[in-house]
C-alpha positions as CSV (number, residue, x, y, z in Angstrom):
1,X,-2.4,8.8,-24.5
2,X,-5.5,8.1,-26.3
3,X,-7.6,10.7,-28.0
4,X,-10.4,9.7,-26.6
5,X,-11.7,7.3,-23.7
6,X,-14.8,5.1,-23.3
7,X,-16.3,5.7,-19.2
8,X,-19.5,4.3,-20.9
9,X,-18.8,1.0,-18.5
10,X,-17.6,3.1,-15.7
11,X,-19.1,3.1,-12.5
12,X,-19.0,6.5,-9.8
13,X,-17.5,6.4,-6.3
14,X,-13.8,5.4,-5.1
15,X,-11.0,3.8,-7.1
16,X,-9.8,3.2,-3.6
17,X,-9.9,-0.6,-2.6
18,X,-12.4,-0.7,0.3
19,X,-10.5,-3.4,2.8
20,X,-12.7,-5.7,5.2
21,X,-13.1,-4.7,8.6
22,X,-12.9,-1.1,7.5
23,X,-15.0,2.2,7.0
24,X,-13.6,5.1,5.9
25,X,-14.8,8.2,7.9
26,X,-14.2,12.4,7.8
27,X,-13.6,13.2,11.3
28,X,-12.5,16.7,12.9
29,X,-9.0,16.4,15.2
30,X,-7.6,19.2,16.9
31,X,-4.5,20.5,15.0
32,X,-2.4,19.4,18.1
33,X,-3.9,16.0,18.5
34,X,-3.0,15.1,14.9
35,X,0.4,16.6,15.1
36,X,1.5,14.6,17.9
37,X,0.8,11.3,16.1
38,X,1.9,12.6,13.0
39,X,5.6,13.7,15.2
40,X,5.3,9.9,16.9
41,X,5.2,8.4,13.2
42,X,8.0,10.7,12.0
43,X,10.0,9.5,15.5
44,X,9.7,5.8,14.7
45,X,11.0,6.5,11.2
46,X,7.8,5.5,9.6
47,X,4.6,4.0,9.4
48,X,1.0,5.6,9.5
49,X,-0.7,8.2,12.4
50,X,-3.6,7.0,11.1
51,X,-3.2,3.2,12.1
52,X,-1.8,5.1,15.4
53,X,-4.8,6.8,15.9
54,X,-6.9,3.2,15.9
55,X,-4.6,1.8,17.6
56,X,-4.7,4.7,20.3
57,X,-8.4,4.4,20.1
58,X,-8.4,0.3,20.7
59,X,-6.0,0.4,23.7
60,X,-8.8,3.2,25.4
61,X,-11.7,0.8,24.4
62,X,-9.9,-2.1,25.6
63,X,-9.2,-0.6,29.1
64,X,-11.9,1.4,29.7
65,X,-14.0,-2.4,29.1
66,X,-11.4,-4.0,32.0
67,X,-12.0,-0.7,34.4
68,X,-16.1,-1.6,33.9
69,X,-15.3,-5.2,34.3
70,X,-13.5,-4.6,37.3
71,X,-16.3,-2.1,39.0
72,X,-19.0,-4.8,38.2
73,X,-17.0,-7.5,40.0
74,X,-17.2,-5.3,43.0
């Protein structure tokens, strides 16, 4: 380590790398909602709730677009 460091070129906010086609939000889930996809990811040995919880969210916007589709065709 270094005695001392130079931020004099450093800029504020997120070291995180902000991916296209993403935003990054703070959102309130019930403690049982989150469990359940956290216990689906731990089922599947792996992987991320939170990419099941878009995913979860896409199927819902995808079929509640066919079920209006479907009532306008009427």
């Amino acid at each position: 380590m270094e005695a001392e460091y130079d931020f004099s070129q450093g800029k504020p906010g997120a070291i995180d790398q902000i991916l296209p086609g993403k935003t990054r939000i703070a959102i309130w889930l019930d403690d049982e909602v989150l469990a359940w996809f956290r216990d689906r990811v731990h089922l599947a040995d792996g992987g991320n709730y939170q990419t099941l919880i878009n995913e979860a969210l896409r199927q819902y916007i995808q079929q509640s677009c066919e079920s209006l589709k479907e009532t306008l065709q009427k």
